[in-house]
NUFILO-617635 format. One record per residue: residue in three letters; x, y, z of N, C-alpha, C in turn. Coordinates in steps of 0.001 Angstrom, whole numbers, padded with zeros to 6 digits, always signed. Atoms other than C-alpha are relative to their C-alpha. Layout:
BEGIN
ALAXYZXYZXYZ ...
***
This chain:
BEGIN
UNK-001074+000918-000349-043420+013928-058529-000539-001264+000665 UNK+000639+001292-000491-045805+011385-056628-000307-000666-000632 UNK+000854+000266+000919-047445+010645-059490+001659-001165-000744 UNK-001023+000595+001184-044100+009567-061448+000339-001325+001141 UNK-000641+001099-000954-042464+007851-057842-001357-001127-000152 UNK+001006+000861-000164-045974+005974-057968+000390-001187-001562 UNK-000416+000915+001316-045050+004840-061689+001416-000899-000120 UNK-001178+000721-000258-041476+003920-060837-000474-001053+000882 UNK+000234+001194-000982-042856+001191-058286-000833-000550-000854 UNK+000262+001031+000788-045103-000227-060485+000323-000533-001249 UNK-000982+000856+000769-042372-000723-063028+000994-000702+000250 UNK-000413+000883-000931-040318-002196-060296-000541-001051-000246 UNK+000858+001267-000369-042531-004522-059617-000475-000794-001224 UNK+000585+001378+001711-043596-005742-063531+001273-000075+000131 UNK-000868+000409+000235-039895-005880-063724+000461-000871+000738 UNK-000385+001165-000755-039468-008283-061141-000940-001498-000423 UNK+000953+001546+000722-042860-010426-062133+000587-000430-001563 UNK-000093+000982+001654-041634-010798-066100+001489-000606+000309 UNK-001289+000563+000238-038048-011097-065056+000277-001572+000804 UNK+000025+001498-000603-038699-013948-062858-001004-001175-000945 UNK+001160+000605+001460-041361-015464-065887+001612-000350-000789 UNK-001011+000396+001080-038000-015365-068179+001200-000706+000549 UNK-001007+000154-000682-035313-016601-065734-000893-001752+000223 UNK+000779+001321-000067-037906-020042-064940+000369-000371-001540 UNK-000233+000893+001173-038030-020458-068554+001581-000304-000562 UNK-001642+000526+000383-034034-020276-069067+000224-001184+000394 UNK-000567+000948-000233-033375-022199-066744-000709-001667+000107 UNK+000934+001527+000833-036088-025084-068020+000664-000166-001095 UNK-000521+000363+000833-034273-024633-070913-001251+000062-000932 UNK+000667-000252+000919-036989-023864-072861+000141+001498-000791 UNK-000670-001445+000408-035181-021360-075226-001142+000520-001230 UNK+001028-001111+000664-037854-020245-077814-001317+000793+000997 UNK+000517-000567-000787-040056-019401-075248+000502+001423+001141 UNK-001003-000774-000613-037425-017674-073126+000496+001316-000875 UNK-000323-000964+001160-036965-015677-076818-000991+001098+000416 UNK+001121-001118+000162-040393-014488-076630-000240+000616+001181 UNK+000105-000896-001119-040210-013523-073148+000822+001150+000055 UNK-000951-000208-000329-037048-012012-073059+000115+001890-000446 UNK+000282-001651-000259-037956-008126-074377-001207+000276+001178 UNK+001259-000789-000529-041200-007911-072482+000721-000183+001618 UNK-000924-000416-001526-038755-008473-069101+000542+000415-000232 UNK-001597-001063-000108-036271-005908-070302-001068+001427-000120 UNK+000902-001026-000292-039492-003560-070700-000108+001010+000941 UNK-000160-001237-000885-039758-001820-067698+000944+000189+000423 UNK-001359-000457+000060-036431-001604-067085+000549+001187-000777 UNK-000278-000352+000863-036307+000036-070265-000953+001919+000174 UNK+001074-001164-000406-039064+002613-068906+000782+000677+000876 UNK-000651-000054-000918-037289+003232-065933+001420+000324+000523 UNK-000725+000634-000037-033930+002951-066866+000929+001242+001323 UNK-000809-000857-000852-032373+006492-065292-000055-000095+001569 UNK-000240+000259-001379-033653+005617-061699+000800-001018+000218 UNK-000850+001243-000138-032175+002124-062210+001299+000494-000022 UNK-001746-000206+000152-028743+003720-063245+000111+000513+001008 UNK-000134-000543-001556-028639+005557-059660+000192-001145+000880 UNK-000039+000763-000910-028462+002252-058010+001603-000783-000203 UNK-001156+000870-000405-024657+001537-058579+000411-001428-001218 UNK-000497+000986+000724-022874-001426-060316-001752-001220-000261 UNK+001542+001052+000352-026710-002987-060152-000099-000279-001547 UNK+000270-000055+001286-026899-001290-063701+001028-000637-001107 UNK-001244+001143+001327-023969-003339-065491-000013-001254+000353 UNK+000421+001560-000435-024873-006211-063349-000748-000583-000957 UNK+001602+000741+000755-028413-006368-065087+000110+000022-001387 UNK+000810-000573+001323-028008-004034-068469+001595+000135-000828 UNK-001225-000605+000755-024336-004271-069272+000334-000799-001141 UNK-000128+000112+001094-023292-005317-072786+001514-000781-000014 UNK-001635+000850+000102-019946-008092-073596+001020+001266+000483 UNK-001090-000951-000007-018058-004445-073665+000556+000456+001669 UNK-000414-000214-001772-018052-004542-069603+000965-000584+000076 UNK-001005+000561-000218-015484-007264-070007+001557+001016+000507 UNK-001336-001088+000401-012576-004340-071102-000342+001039+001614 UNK+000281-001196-000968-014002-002383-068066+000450-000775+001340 UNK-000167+001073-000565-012857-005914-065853-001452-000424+001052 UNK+000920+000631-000522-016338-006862-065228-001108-000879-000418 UNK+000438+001040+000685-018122-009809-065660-001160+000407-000610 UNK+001289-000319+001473-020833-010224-068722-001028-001204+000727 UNK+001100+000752-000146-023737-011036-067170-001477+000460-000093 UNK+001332-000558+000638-027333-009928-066840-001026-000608-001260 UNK+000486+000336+001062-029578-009734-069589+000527-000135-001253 UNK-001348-000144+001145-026689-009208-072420+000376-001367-000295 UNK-000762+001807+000071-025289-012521-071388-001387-001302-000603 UNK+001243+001423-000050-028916-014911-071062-000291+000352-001924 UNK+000262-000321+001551-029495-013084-074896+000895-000387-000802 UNK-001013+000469+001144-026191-014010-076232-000092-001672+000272 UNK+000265+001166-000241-026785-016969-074640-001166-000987-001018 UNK+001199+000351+000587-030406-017804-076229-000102+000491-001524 UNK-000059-000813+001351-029643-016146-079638+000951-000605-000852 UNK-001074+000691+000305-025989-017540-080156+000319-001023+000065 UNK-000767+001163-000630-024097-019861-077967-000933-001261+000319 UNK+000836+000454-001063-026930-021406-076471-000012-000526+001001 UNK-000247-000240-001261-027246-022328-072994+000944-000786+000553 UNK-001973+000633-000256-024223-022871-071331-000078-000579+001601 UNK-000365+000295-001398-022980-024692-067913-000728+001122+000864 UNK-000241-000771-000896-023324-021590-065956-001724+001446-000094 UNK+001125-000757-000232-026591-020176-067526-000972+000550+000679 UNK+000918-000361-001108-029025-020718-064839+000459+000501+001416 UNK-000476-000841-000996-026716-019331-062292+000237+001657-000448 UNK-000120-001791+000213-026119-015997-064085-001679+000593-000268 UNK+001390-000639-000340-030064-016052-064373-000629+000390+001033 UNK+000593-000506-001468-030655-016344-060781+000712+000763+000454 UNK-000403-001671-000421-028126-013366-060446-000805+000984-000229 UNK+000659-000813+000436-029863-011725-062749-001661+000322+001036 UNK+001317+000329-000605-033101-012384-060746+000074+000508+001347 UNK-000108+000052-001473-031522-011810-057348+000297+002013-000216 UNK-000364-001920+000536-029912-007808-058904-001758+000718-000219 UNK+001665-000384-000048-034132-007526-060039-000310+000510+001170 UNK+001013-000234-001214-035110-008151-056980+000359+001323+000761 UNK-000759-001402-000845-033006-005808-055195-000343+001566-000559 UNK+000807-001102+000489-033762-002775-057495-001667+000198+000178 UNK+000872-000042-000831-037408-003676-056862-000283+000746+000878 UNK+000297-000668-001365-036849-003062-053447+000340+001195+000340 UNK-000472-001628-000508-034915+000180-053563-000774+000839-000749 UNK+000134-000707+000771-036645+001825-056327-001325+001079+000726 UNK+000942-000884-000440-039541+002847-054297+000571+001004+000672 UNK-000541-001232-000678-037329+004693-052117+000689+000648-000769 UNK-001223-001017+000573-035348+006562-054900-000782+001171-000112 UNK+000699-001099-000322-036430+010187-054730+001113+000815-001528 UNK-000357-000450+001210-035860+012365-057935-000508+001602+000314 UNK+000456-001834-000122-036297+016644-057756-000605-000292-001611 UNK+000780-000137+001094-038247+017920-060841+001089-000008-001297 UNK-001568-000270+000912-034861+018903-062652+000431-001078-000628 UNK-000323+001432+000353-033648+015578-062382-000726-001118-000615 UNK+001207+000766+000930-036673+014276-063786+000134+000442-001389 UNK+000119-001257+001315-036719+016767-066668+001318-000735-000640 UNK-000896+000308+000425-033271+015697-066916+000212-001254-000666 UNK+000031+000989+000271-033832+011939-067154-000690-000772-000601 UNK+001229-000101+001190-036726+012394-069790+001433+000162-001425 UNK-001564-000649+000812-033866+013618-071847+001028-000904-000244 UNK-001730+001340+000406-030746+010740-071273-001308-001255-000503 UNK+000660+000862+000579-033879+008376-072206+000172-000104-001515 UNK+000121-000170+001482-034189+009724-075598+001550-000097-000477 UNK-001655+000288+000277-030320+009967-075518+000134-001729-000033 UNK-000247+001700-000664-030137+006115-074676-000236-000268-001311 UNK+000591+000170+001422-032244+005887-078109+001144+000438-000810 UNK-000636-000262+001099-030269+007539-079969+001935-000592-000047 UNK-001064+000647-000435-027038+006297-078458+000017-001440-000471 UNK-000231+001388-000109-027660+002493-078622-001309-000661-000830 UNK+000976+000260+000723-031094+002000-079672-000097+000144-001546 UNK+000491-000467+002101-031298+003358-083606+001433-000471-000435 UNK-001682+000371+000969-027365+001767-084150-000584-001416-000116 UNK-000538+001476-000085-028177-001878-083297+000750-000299+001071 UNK-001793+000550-001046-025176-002336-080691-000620-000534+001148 UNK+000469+000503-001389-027629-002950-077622-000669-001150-000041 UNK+000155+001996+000387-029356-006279-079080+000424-000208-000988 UNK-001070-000191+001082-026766-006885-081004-000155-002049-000267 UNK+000009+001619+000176-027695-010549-080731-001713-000467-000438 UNK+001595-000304+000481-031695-010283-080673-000775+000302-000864 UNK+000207-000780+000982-032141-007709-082765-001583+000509+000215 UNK+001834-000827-000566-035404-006640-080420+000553+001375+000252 UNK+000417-001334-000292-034031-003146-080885-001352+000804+000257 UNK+000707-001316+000309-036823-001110-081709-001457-000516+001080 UNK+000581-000092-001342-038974-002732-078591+001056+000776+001355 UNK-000402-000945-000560-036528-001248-076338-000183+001399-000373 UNK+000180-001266+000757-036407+001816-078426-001473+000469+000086 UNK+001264-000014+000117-040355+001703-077990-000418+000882+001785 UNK+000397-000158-001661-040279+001681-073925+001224+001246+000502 UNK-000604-001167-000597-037800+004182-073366-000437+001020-000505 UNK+000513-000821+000712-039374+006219-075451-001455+000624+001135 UNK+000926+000315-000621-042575+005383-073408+000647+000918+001610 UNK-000710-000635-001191-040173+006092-069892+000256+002096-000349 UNK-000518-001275-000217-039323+009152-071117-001308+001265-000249 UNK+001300-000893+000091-043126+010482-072075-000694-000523+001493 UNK+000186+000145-000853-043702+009169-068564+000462+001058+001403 UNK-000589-000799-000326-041325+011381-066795-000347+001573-001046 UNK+000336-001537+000643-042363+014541-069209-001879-000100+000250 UNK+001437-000038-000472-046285+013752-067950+000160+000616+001068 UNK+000009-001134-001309-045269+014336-064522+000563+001459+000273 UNK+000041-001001+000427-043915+017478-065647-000817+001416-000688 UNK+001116-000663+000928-046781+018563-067638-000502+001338+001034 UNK+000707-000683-000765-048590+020939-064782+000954+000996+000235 UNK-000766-001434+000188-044986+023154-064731-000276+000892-001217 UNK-000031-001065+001039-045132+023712-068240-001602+000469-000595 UNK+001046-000552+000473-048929+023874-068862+000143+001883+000623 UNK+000323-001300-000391-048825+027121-066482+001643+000856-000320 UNK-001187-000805+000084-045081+028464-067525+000244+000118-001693 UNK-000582-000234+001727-044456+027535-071639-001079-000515-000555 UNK+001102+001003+000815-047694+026039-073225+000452-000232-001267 UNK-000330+000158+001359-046294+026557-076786+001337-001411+000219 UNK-000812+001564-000080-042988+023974-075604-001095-001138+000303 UNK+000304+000916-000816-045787+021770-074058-000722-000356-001774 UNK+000705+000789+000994-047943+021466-077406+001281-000110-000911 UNK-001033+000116+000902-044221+021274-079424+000209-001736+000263 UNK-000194+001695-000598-043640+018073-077152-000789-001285-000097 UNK+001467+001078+000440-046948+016819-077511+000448-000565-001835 UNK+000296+000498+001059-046952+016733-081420+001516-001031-000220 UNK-000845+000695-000151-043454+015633-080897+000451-001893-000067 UNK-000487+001024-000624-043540+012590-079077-001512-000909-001129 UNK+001117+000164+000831-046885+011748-081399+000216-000501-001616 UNK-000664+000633+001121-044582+011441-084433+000748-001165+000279 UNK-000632+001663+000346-042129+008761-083186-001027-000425+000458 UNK+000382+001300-000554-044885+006586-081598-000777-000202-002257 UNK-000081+000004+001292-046623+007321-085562+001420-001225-000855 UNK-001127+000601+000859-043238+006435-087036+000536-001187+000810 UNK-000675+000960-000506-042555+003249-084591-001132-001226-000075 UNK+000993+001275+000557-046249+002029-085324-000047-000636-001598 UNK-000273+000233+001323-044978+001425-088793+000835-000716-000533 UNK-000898+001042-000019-042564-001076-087732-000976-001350+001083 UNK+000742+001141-000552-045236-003138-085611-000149-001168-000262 UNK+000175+001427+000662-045623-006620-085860-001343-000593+000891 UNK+001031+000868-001576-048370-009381-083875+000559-000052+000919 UNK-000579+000047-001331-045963-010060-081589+001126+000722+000428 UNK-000613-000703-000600-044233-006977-081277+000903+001206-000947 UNK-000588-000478+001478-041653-005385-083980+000841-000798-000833 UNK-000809+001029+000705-039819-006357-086757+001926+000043+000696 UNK-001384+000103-000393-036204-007158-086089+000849+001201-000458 UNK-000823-001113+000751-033635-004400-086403+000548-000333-001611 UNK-000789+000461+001075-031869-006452-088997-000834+000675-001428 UNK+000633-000230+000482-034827-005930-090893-000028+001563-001204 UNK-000331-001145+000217-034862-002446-091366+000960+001054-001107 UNK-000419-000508+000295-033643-000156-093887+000755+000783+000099 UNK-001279-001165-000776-030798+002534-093580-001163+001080+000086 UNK+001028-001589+000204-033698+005234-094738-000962-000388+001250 UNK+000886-000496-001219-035970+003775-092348+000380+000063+001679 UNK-000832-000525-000952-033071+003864-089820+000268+001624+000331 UNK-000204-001846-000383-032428+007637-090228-001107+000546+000171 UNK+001684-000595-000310-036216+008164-090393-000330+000068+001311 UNK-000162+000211-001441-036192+006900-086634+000652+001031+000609 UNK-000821-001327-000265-033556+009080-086015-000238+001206+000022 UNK+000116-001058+000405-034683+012046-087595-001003+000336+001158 UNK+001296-000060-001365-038333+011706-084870+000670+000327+001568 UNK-000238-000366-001538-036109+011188-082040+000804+001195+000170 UNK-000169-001117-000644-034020+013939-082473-000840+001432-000383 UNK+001027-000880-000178-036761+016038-083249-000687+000330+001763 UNK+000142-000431-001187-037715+015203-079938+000367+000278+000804 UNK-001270-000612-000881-035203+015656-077896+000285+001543+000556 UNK+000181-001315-000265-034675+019091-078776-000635+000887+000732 UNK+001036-000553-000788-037836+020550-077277+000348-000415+001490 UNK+000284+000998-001613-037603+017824-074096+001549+000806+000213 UNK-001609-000295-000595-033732+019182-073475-000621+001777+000651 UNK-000005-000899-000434-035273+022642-072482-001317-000023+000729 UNK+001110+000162-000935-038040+021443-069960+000789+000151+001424 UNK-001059-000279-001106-035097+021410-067610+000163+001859+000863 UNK+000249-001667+000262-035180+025173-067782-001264+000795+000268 UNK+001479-000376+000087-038922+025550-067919-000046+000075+001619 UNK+000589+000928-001566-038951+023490-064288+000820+000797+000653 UNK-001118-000760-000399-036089+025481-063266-000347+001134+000932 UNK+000431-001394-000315-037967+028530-063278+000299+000838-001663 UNK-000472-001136+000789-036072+030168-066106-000883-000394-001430 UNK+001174+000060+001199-038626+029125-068877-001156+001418-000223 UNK+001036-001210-000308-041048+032110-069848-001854-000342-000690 UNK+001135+000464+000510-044509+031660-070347-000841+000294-001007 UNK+000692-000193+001460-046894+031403-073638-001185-000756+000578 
***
């Protein structure tokens, strides 16, 4: 668990250095640049994301999607500066919803070191990662303006073999057969996500085929499965191989 809290602070902390890198360039108004920044500051966030959701309205502040409107809360965050830089382009009010965005960063930053997670809840939040993927990531709906799905889809993926590392030392000595299931597991999507690579990163969702949409699909919930009963392992009630 030290090991992981040690990794949550230094994704804090890149998430504060890139998000303040992309928030300068908005509000310069230099919007292709601001393009190419604009996944590699949603990155560790994207690693990270289940401690971040523990911190409260922070997480619809930073990560919420136009659909917060219907929920009566404002569209801002990263959702907004993307529809912003993708669509509309930059509007009156841009560089103030960036330095929100920048000021909500900071603040997670600062709490994240203190968020404290049991093993369970870890186990558990290895798990809504890959859910997140399959939820929002493999439809399109979460850069629905970008279309840098499948870099998000990359780092949560990443978050969630981050959180099943610091796990590793329950199940090496309780299930070894789940632990090498997970291994070859998580070994196929990065396989099947280096096959969408690009130079500077991946290709656009748009891009993408339906087959090599369900192909995605098919990896993550392959993985899933296995990772949904590490919860159990950590528990205690896992039996050992």
């Amino acid at each position: 668990m030290s090991a992981y809290q040690q990794f949550v602070s230094e994704q804090a902390g890149e998430l504060l250095a890139r998000t303040t890198d992309f928030v300068t360039l908005v509000k310069a108004g230099k919007v292709a640049r601001a393009r190419a920044a604009y996944p590699a500051a949603r990155a560790p966030w994207e690693r990270i994301e289940p401690v971040a959701e523990s911190f409260g309205d922070l997480d619809p502040r930073i990560d919420g999607r136009a659909d917060v409107i219907a929920d009566g809360q404002a569209f801002t965050g990263f959702h907004r500066l993307e529809k912003d830089l993708w669509v509309d382009g930059l509007q009156p009010d841009s560089g103030r919803v960036a330095d929100q965005l920048l000021a909500d960063v900071t603040e997670i930053a600062a709490r994240s070191p203190r968020a404290r997670l049991t093993a369970g809840a870890l186990a558990h939040g290895a798990k809504e990662l890959l859910d997140e993927v399959a939820a929002g990531k493999i439809t399109g709906e979460e850069e629905r303006y970008s279309h840098t799905d499948l870099s998000d889809f990359a780092e949560n993926v990443a978050g969630s073999k981050a959180a099943f590392d610091a796990l590793r030392p329950a199940l090496q000595s309780r299930d070894k057969a789940l632990l090498r299931q997970i291994d070859a597991a998580f070994a196929a999507v990065y396989d099947g996500l280096d096959g969408h690579r690009t130079q500077s990163g991946f290709r656009p969702y748009t891009d993408l085929s339906a087959e090599e949409v369900r192909s995605l699909a098919q990896l993550v919930d392959a993985l899933a499965e296995p990772v949904s009963k590490v919860a159990g392992v950590v528990a205690g009630s896992g039996s050992s191989s």
